[in-house]
C-alpha positions as CSV (number, residue, x, y, z in Angstrom):
1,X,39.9,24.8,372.9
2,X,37.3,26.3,375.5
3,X,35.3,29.5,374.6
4,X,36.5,32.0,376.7
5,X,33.6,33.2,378.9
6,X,33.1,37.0,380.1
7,X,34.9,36.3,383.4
8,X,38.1,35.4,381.7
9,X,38.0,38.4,379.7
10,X,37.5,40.7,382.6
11,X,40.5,39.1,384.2
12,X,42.6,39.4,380.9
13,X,41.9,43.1,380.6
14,X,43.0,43.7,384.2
15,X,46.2,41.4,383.8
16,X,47.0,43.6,380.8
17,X,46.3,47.1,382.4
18,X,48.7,46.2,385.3
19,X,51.3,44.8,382.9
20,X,51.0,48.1,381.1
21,X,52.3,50.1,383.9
22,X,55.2,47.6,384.6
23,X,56.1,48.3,381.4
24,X,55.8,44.3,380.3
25,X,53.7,42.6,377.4
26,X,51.0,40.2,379.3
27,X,51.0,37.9,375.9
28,X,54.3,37.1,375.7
29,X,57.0,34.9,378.2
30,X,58.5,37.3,380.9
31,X,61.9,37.0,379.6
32,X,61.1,38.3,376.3
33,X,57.9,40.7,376.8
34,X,57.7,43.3,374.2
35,X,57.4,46.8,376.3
36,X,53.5,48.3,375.5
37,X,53.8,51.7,377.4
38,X,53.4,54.8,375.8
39,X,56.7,55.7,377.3
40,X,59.0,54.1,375.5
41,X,58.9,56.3,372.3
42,X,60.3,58.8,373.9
43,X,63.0,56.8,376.2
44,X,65.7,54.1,375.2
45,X,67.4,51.7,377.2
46,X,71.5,51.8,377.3
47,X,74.1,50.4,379.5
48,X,75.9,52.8,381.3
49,X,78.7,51.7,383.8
50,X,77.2,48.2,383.7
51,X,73.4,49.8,384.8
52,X,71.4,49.4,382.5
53,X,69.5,53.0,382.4
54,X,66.5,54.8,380.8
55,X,67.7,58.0,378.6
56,X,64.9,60.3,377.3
57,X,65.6,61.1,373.9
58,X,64.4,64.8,374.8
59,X,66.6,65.9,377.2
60,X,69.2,63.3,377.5
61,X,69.0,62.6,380.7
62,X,69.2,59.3,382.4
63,X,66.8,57.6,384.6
64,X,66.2,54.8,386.8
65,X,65.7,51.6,385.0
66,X,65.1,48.0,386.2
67,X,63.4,45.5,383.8
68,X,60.4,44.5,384.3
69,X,59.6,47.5,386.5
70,X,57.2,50.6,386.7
71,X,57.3,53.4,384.2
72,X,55.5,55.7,386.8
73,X,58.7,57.6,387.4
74,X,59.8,58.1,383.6
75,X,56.1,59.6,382.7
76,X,56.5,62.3,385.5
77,X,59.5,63.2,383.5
78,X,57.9,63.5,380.2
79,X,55.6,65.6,382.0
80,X,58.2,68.2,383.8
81,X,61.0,67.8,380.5
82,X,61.4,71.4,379.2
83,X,63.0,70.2,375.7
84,X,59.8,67.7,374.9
85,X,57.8,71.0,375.9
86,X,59.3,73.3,373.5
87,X,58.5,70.0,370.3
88,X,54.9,70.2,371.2
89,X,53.1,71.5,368.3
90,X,49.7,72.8,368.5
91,X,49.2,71.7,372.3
92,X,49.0,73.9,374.8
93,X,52.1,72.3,376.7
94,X,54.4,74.7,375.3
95,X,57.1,76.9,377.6
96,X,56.2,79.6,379.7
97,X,59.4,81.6,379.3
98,X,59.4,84.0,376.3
99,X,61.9,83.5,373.5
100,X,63.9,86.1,372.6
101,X,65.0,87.0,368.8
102,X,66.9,89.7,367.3
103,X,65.0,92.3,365.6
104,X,67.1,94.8,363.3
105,X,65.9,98.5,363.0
106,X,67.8,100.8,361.0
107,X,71.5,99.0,361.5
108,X,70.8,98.1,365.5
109,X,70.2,94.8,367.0
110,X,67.6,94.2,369.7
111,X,66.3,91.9,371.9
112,X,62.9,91.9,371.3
113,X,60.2,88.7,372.6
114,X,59.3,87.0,370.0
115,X,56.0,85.2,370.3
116,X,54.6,82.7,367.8
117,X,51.6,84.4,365.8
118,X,49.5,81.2,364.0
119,X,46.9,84.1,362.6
120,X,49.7,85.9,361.6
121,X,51.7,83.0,360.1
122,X,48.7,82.0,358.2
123,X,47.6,85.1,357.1
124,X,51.2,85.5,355.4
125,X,51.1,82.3,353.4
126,X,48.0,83.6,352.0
127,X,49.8,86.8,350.5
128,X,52.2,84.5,349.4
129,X,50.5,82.1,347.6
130,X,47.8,84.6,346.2
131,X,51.1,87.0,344.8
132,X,53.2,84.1,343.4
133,X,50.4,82.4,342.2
134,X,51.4,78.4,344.0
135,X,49.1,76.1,343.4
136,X,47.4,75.4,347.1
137,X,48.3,71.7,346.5
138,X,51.5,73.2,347.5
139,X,50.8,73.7,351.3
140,X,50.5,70.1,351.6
141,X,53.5,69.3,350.0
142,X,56.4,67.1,352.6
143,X,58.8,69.1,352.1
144,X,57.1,72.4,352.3
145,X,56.0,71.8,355.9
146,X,59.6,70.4,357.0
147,X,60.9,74.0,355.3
148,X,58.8,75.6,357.5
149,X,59.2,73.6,360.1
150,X,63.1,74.2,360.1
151,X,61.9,77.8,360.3
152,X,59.8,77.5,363.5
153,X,59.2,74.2,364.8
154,X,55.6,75.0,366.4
155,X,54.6,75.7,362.1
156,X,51.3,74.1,362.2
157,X,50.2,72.5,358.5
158,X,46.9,73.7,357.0
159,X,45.2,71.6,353.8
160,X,44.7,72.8,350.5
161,X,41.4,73.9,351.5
162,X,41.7,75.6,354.8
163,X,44.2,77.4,352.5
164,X,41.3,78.1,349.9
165,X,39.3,79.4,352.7
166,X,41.5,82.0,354.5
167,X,42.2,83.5,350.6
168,X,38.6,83.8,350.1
169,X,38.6,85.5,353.6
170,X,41.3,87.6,353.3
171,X,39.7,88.7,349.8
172,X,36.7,89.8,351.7
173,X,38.4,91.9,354.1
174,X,40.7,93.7,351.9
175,X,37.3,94.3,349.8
176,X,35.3,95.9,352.7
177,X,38.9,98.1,353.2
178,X,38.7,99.0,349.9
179,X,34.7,100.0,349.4
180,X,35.5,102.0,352.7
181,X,38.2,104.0,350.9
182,X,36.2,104.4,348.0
183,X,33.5,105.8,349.8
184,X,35.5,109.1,350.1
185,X,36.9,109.6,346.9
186,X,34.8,112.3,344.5
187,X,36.0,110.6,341.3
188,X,37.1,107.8,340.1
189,X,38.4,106.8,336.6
190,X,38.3,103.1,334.9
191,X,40.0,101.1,332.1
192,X,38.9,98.0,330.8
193,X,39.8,95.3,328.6
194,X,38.7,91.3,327.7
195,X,41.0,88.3,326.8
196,X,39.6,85.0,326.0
197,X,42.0,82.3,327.7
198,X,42.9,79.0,326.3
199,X,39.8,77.4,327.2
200,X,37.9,79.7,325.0
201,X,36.5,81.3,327.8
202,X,36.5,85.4,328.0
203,X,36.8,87.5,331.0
204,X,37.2,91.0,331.6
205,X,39.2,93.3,333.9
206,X,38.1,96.8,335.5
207,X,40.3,98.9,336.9
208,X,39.9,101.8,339.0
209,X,42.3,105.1,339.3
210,X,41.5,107.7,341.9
211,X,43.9,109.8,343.7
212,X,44.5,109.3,347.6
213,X,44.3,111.6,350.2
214,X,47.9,111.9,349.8
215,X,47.7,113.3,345.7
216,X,49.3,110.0,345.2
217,X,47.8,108.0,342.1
218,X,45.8,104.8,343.2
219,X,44.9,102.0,341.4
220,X,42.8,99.0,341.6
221,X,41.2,95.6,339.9
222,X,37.7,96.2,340.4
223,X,36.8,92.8,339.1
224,X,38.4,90.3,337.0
225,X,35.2,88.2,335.9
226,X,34.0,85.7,333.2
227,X,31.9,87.4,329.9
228,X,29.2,85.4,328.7
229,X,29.6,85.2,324.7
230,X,28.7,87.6,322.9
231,X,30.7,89.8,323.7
232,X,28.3,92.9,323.0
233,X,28.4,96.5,323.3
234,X,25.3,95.5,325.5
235,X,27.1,92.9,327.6
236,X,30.7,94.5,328.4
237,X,28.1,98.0,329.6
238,X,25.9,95.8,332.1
239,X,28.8,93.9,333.2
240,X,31.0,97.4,333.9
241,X,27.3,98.8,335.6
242,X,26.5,95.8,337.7
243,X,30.4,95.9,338.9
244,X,30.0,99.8,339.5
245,X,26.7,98.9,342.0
246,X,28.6,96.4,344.0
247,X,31.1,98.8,345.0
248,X,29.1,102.1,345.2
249,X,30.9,104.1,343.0
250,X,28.3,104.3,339.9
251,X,28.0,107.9,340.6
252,X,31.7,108.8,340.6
253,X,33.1,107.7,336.6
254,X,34.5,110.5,335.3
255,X,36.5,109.1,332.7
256,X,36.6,105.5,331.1
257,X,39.3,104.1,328.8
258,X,38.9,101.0,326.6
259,X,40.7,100.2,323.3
260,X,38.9,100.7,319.6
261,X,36.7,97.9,319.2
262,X,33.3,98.4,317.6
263,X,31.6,97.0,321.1
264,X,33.1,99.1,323.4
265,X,31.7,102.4,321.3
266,X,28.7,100.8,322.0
267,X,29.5,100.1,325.7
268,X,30.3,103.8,326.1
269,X,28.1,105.3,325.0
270,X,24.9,103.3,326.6
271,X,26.7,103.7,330.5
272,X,27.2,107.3,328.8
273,X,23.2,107.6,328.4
274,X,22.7,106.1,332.1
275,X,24.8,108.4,333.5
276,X,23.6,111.2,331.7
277,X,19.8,110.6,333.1
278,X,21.0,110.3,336.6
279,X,22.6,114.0,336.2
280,X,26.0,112.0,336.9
281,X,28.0,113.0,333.8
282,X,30.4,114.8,334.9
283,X,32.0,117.2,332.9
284,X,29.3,117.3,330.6
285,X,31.0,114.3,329.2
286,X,33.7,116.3,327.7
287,X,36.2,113.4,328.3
288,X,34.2,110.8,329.2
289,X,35.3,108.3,326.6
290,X,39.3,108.1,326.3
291,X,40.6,105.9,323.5
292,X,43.7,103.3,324.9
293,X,46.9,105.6,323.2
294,X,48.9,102.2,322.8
295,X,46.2,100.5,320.9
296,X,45.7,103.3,318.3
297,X,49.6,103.0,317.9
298,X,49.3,99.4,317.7
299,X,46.7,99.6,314.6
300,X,48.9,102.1,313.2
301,X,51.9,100.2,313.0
302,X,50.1,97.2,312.1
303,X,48.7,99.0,308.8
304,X,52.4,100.1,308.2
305,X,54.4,97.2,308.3
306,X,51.8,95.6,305.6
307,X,53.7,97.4,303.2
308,X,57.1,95.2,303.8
309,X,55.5,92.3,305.0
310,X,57.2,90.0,302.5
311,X,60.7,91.4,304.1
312,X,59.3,90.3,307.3
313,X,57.8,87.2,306.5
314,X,61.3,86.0,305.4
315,X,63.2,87.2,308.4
316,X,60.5,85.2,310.4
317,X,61.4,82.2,308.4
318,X,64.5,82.6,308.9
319,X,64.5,82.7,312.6
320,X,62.1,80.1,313.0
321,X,64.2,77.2,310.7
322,X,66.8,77.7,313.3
323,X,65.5,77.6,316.3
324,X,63.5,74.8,315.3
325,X,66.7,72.5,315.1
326,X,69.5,72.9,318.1
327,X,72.4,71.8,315.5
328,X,71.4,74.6,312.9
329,X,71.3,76.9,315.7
330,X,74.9,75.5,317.5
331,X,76.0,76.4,313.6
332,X,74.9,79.5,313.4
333,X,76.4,80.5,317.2
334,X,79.8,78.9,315.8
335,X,79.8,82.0,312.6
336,X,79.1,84.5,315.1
337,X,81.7,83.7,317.3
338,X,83.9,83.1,314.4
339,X,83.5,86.6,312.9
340,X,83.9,88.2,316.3
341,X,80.6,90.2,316.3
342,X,80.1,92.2,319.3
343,X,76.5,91.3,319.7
344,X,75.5,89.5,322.5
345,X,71.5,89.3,321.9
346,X,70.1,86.1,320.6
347,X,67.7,85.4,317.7
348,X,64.3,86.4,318.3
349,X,60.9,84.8,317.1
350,X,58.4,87.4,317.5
351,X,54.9,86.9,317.6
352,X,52.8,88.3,314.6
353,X,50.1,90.1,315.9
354,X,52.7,92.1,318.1
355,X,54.7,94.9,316.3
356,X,57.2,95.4,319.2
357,X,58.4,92.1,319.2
358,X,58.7,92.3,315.7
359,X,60.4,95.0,316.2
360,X,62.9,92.7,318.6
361,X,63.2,90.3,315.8
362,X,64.1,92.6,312.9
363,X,66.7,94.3,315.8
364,X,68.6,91.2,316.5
365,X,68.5,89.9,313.1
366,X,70.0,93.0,311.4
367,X,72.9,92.7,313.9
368,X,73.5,89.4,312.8
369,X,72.7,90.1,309.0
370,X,76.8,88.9,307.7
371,X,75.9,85.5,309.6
372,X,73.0,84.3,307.8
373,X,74.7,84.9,304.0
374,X,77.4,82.3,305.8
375,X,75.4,80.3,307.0
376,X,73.8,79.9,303.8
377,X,76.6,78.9,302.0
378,X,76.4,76.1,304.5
379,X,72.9,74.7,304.6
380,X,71.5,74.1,301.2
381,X,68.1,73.6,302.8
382,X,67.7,77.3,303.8
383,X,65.6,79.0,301.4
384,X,64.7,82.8,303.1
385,X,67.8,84.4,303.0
386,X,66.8,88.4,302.6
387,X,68.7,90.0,299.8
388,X,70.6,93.2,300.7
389,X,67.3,95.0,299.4
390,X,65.7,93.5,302.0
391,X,68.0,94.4,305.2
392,X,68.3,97.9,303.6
393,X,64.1,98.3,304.2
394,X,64.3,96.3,307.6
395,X,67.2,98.7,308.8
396,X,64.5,101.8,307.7
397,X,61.9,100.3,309.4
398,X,63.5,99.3,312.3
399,X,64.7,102.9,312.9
400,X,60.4,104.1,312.5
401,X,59.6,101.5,315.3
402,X,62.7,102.4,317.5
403,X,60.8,105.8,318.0
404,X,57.4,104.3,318.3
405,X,58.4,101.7,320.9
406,X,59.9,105.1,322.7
407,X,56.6,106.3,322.5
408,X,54.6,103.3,323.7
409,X,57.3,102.6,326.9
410,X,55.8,106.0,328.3
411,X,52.4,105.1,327.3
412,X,52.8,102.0,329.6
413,X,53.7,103.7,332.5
414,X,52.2,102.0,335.7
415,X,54.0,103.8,338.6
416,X,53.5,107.7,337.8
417,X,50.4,109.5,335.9
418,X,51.1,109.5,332.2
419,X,48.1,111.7,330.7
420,X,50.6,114.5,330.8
421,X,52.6,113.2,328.8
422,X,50.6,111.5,326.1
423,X,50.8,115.0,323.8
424,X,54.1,115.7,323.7
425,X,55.0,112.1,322.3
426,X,51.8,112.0,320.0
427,X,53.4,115.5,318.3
428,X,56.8,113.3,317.8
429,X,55.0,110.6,315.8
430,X,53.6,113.0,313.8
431,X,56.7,114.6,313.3
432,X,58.0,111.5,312.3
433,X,55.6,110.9,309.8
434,X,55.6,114.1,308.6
435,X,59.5,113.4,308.0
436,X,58.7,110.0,306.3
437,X,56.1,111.6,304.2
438,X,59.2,113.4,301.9
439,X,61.0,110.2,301.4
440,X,61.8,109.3,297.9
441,X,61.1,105.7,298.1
442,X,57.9,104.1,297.0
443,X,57.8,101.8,299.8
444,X,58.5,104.6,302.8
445,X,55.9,106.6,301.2
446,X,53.1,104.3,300.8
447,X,54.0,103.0,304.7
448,X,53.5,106.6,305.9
449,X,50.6,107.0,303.9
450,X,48.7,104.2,305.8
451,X,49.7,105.4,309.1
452,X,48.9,108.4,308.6
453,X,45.1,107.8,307.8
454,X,45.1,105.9,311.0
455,X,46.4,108.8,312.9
456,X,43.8,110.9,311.4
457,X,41.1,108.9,312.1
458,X,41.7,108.4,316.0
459,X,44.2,111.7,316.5
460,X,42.3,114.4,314.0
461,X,40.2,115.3,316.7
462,X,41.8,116.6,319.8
463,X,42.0,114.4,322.4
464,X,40.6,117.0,325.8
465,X,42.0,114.3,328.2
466,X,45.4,114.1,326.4
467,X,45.5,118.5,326.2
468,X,44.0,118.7,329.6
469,X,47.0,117.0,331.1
470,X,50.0,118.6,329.4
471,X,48.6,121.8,330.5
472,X,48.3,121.2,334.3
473,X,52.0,119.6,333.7
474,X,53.8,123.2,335.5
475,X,56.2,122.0,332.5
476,X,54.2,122.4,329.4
477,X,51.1,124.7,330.3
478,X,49.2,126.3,327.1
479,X,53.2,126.5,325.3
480,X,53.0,122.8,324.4
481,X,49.6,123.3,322.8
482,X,50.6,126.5,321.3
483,X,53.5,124.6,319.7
484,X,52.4,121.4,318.6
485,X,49.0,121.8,317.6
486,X,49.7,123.5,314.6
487,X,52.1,120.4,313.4
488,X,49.8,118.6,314.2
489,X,46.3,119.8,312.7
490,X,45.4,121.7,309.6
491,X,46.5,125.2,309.3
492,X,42.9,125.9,309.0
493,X,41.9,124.2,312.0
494,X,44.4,124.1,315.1
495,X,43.1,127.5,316.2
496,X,39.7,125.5,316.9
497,X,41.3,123.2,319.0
498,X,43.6,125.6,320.9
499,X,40.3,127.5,321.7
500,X,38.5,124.0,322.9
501,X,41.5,122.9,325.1
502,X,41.3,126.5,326.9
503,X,37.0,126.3,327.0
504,X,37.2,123.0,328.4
505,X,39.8,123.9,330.9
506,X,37.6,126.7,332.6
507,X,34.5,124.3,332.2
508,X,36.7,121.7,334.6
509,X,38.1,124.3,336.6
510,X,34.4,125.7,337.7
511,X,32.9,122.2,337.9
512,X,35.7,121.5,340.9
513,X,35.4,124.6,342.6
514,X,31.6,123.9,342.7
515,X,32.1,120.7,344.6
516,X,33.9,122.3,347.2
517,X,31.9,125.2,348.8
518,X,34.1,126.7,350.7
519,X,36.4,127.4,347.9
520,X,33.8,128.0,345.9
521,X,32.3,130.9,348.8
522,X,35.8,132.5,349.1
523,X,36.4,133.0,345.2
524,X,33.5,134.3,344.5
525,X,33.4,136.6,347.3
526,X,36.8,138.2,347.5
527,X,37.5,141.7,347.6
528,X,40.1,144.0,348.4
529,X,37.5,146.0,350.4
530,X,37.0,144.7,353.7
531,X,34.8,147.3,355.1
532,X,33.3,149.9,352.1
533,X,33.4,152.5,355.1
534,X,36.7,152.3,355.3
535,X,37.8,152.3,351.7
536,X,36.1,155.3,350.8
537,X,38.6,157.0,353.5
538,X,42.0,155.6,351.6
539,X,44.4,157.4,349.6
540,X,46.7,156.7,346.8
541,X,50.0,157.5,347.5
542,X,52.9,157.9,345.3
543,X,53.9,154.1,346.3
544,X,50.1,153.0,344.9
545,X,50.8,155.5,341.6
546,X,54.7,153.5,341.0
547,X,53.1,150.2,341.6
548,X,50.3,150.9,339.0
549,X,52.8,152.5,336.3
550,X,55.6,149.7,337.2
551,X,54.2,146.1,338.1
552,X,51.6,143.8,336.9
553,X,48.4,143.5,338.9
554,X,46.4,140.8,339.3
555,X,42.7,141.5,338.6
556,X,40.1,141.1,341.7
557,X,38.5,138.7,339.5
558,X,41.3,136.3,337.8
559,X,40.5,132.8,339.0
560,X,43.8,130.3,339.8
561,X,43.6,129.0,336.7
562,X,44.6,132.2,335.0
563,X,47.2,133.2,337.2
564,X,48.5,129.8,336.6
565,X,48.4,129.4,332.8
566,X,50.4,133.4,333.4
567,X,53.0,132.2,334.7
568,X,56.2,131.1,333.0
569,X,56.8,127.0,332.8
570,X,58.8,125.3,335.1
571,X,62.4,124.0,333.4
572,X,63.9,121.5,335.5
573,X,67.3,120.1,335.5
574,X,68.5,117.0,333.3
575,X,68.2,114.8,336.5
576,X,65.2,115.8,337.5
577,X,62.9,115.8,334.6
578,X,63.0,112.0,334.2
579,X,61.8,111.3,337.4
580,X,59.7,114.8,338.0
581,X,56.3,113.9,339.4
582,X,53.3,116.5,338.1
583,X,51.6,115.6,340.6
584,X,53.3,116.5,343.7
């Protein structure tokens, strides 16, 4: 065979262009030429009425076809075909007429033009994948992109890390937003706390609360960031500082909370020291440092619930042999249904360090308390059956943590302020244990007694931040203190507190009116007397005399604060004082 020269490869190239618009294959007999044009993968060839025709598979429609012939006519089609136009994705061949969707406001359809938004699309899938917490591998998956595709056929897919990249610029926005609305709010007040994952690795949270413009309580993760071990009183402070620098706001902590770790009394009290020699203390760090409520209840049960743990440890057993085998468990479902109990909860294994889901535990197992004596008598193997000594304690201490899982609910709060109403349910565990602390049985006594000592040691000094907000609650005022305080202190001693709560109440009240000058201008300088000329010219009447001998009158000089604590306390109904909002 001869070596084709460069001639015969010009004139091969030329054969095969012109066969390409005919619509033929050049390398193959005439008869039986495969067709090479672009066109036909988007027409097919059918027989209709004995002609054979070209249909597009867009549109339908049929078309001239003769074989062997020019295609010149069916790719002015694809051009002009409205349908193919409306499947182009990311070209800009789509339709120039709107499309029109119905958009539903208040119970009315309209007609409104709906136009296809990429930024918008893709901004969306962010939020979604950064609230639901999908992997980004997930954008790429098939049938992810033919769900959304079924949605709007002009979806355009994005990879994992175009993803990646609009989260991390979507994180920087809503940042700048955010250090913009920071900037004009006065004070600011954090919580903090570290986990260590399963990697070993710790990280902290910060969280900010402020209130909005609005008086509607605000909060925010500051930063969520790794901790370098150790996990210092040092550390966690220069981690909170440098965190406080990055957003501008290391002048506006009035308050930080943090649980009762040795560390984080460290930690508070060296950002209290830098504060304190930028003159940025506020409130002469009267409640600067606010102990977490919940974990001081958590350590307090913990120390309690020492004193049964053997009753525990058995009920945990318990639970745990039968869940670990589905046969025991199908055994012990058949015994419940058999006696016809009423409970419909499920055995619980709670996690030890934990008290409320102990708490869950002892609850669902007391319930069922007839079925495991049953089930003994069936399984020879089960060894931690709790003798009626045992459910007797269980039952007392299950009715303790009922009340202290009350407690700890309102603690928990996320959606309304809470500080309000930390004192009223602090005075109902001590009233509790103050109940507990007559019972007749060793092991009741001895529980109190370490609970108690716990309470002292976090709760013997009054809490300002805890006072502080049940007295601006319109519901409480100075009555609640006046009340619980003396259940709750020494009789030689509540009077103390009662007199700090009101001291460091005035002490707050002038440190805000100082920050606003104008309110601060008017208070101090009003007076009945507008113009001394003319009050040396007025009268007293016998109205002015009746009003003196008959009415209260507010001094010239009582502040808000006064006139407020005056007045009587706000009852609202049974409805309303679940859901009543202090702040507004």
């Amino acid at each position: 065979m001869s070596r084709p020269t460069k001639a015969n490869i010009v004139i091969d190239m030329e054969d095969v262009d012109k066969d390409d618009e005919m619509g033929i294959d050049a390398t193959e007999a005439k008869t039986s030429r495969k067709k090479r044009s672009v066109v036909w993968k988007e027409f097919e060839i059918i027989t209709n009425s004995g002609d054979m025709k070209a249909r597009c598979n867009h549109c339908k429609h049929n078309l001239a076809y003769k074989k062997g012939g020019a295609t010149t006519h069916l790719k002015r089609h694809l051009k002009l075909c409205t349908p193919r136009k409306a499947t182009l994705v990311g070209k800009d061949k789509g339709p120039k007429q709107s499309l029109l969707s119905f958009d539903v406001t208040e119970g009315d359809e309209m007609l409104s033009i709906f136009k296809y938004d990429k930024g918008k699309v893709r901004e969306e899938l962010v939020k979604m994948f950064v609230v639901h917490e999908y992997p980004f591998r997930m954008v790429e998956h098939e049938f992810f992109t033919k769900f959304c595709r079924s949605l709007n056929p002009k979806y355009e897919p994005i990879k994992r890390q175009t993803l990646k990249h609009d989260c991390m610029k979507m994180y920087i926005s809503e940042k700048e937003s955010l250090k913009l609305a920071l900037a004009g709010i006065n004070k600011i007040s954090l919580t903090s706390d570290l986990w260590t994952s399963n990697q070993s690795i710790g990280y902290m949270c910060l969280t900010g609360h402020f209130m909005d413009s609005e008086w509607k309580l605000q909060k925010r993760i500051l930063n969520f960031c790794p901790l370098e071990p150790p996990h210092t009183g040092l550390a966690i402070a220069d981690s909170i500082s440098e965190c406080l620098i990055d957003w501008g706001i290391e002048d506006k902590i009035s308050t930080i909370t943090l649980n009762n770790a040795s560390s984080n009394d460290l930690a508070v009290r060296v950002l209290k020291e830098n504060f304190e020699a930028k003159e940025k203390l506020h409130f002469g760090g009267k409640i600067f440092h606010v102990r977490c409520c919940a974990h001081i209840l958590n350590l307090m049960v913990q120390d309690g619930l020492t004193e049964i743990r053997d009753v525990i440890e058995n009920i945990r057993e318990s639970v745990k042999y039968l869940k670990l085998s589905p046969s025991r468990l199908y055994k012990f479902n058949e015994i419940v249904k058999s006696l016809k109990l009423s409970t419909s909860k499920r055995l619980i294994l709670d996690v030890p360090t934990r008290w409320n889901s102990t708490y869950a535990m002892l609850e669902c197992a007391l319930e069922n308390k007839s079925v495991f004596s049953r089930y003994k008598e069936r399984d020879y193997n089960y060894k931690w059956l709790p003798s009626d000594e045992d459910w007797k304690r269980a039952a007392e201490v299950s009715k303790f943590l009922e009340v202290i899982n009350d407690v700890t609910k309102v603690f928990s709060g996320r959606k309304y302020p809470t500080s309000n109403l930390f004192l009223r349910q602090i005075w109902k565990v001590r009233k509790m244990l103050n109940d507990m602390s007559t019972d007749n049985r060793d092991f009741v006594k001895r529980m109190t007694l370490k609970m108690k000592e716990k309470f002292d040691k976090y709760w013997g000094e009054c809490n300002l931040v805890m006072a502080i907000g049940a007295v601006l609650d319109p519901r409480y005022k100075m009555k609640l203190i006046l009340y619980s305080f003396p259940k709750i202190y020494p009789a030689d001693d509540f009077q103390r507190h009662i007199d700090d709560v009101r001291e460091s109440l005035e002490f707050l009240y002038k440190e805000y009116l100082s920050v606003d000058s104008q309110i601060n201008s008017s208070m101090s300088s009003a007076t009945y007397d507008s113009n001394p000329s003319q009050a040396k010219k007025q009268k007293t009447d016998d109205f002015d005399e009746w009003v003196i001998t008959n009415s209260d009158i507010i001094p010239r000089n009582k502040s808000e604060i006064d006139m407020y604590l005056d007045e009587g306390v706000y009852k609202p109904g049974n409805e309303e004082y679940e859901d009543f909002d202090a702040l507004n």
